[in-house]
C-alpha positions as CSV (number, residue, x, y, z in Angstrom):
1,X,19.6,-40.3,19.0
2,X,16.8,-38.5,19.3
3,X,16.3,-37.9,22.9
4,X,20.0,-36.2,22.6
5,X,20.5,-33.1,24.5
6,X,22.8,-31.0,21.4
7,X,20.6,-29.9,18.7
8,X,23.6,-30.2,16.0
9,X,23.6,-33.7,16.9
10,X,19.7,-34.8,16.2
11,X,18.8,-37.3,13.9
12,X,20.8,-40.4,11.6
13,X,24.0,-37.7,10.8
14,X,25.9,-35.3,13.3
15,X,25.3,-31.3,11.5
16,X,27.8,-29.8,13.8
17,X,30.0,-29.5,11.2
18,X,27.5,-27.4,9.3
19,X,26.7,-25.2,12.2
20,X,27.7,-21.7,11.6
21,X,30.2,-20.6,13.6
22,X,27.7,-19.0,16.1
23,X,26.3,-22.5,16.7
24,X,29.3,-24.0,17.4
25,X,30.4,-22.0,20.0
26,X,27.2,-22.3,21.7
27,X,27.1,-26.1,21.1
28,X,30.6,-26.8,22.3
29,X,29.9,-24.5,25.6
30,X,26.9,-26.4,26.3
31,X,28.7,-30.2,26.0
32,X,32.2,-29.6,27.4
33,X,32.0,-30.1,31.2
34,X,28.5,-31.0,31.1
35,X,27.2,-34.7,32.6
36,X,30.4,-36.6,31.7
37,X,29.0,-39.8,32.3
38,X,26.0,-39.8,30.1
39,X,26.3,-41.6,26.2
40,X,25.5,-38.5,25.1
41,X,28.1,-36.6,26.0
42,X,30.6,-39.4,24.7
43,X,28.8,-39.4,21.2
44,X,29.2,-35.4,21.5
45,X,32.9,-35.2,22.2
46,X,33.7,-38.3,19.8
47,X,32.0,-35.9,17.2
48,X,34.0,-32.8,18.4
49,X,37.3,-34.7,17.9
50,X,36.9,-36.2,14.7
51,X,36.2,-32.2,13.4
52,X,38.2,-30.6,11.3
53,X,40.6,-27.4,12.9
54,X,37.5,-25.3,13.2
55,X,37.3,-26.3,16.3
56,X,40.4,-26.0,17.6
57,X,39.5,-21.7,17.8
58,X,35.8,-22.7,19.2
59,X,37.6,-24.6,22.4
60,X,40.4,-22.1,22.6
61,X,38.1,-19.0,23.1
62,X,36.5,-21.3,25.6
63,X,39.8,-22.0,27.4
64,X,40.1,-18.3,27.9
65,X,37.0,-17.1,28.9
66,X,37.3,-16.6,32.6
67,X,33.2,-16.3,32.8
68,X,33.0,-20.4,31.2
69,X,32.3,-22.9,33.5
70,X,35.6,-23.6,35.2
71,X,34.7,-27.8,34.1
72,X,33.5,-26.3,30.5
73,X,36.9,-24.7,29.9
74,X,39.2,-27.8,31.1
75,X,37.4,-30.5,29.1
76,X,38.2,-27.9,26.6
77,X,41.6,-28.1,27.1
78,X,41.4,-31.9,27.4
79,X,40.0,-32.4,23.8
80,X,42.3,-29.6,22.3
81,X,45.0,-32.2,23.2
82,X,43.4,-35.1,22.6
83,X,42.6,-33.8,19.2
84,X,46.6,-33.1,19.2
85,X,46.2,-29.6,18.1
86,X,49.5,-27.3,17.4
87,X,47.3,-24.7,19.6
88,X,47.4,-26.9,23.0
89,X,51.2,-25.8,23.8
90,X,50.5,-22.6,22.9
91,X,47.2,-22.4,25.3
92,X,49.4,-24.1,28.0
93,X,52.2,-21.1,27.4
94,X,49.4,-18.5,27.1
């Protein structure tokens, strides 16, 4: 997985989940709604899901920020709900 596009994601073991916050939130804004097709991306948002709820805050802020790429912040909500977090309803009644 070398030739991967995430930094936190480099190498035989994923270390998003040992990225500060700070490089979390820049990590998820640069995968979500970025070249959907690619394995990359899969392997990326496989990782995402399988986190623990310190992500659910990361893609909530990212739901909300009206300057995020309009594709950025759906696949955000996307993988809020596929990760079945308690915070999806509340984005969608936000």
């Amino acid at each position: 997985m070398d030739c991967c596009n995430y930094p936190h994601l480099r190498g035989s073991r994923s270390s998003l989940e040992t990225a500060t916050p700070q490089q979390l939130n820049a990590e998820v804004r640069a995968i979500l709604g970025n070249d959907w097709q690619s394995p990359e991306y899969h392997r990326a948002r496989t990782e995402l899901q399988r986190m623990g709820p310190e992500v659910d805050s990361v893609l909530v802020a990212l739901i909300e920020d009206p300057r995020a790429r309009t594709e950025a912040r759906a696949d955000a909500l996307v993988l809020l709900a596929d990760r079945r977090s308690p915070q999806a309803i509340a984005t969608l009644d936000h």
